[in-house]
C-alpha positions as CSV (number, residue, x, y, z in Angstrom):
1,X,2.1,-23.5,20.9
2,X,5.5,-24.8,22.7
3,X,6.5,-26.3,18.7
4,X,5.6,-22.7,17.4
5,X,7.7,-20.8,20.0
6,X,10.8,-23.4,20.1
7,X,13.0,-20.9,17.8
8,X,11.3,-17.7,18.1
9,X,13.1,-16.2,15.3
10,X,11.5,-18.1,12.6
11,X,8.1,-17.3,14.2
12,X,8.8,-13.8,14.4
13,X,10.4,-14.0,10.7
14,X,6.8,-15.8,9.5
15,X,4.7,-13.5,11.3
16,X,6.2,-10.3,10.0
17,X,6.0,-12.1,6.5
18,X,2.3,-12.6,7.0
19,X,2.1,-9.3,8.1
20,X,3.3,-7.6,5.4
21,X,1.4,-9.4,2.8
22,X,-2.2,-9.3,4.8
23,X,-1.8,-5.1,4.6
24,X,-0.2,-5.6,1.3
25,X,-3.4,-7.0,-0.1
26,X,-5.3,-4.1,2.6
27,X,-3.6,-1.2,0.6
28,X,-0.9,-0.3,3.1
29,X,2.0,1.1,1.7
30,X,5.4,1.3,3.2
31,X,8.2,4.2,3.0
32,X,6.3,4.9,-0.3
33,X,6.7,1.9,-2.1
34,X,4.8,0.7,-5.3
35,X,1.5,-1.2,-4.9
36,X,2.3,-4.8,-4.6
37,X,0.7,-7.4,-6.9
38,X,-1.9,-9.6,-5.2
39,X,0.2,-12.6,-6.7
40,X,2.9,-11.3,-4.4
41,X,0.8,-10.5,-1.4
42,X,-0.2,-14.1,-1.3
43,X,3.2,-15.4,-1.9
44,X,4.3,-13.2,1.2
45,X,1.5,-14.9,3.1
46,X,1.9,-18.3,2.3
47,X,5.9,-18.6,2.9
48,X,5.2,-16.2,6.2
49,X,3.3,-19.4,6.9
50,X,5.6,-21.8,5.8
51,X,8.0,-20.0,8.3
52,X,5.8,-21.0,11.3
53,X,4.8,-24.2,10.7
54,X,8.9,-24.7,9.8
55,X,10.6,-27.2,11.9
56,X,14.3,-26.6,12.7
57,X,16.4,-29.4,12.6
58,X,18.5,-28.7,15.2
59,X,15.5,-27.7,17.7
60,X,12.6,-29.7,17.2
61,X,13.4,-33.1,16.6
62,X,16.9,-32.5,16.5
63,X,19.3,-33.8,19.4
64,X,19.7,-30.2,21.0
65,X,17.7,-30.4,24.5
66,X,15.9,-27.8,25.1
């Protein structure tokens, strides 16, 4: 969990992305928006997770300290 949580942004970033696609592909539609493609919706949930699992250079594994 510590490697998840080491830059909270990108988490937050990739869990908002997932977020969005997961009630994309549910129905959910935002501020009236047009129903999103399932291609989409899975795009949107894969690079949410490719957010997550990211590792930034200049945290984790990088030569800033934390």
């Amino acid at each position: 969990m510590k490697s998840f949580m080491s830059n909270w942004k990108t988490t937050a970033g990739g869990a908002l992305t997932v977020g969005l696609g997961v009630a994309s592909l549910l129905g959910v539609k935002i501020a009236g928006q047009a129903p999103v493609d399932p291609q989409v919706a899975i795009g949107l949930i894969t690079g949410g997770m490719a957010l997550i699992f990211a590792k930034d250079g200049n945290v984790t594994g990088g030569s800033t300290r934390q």
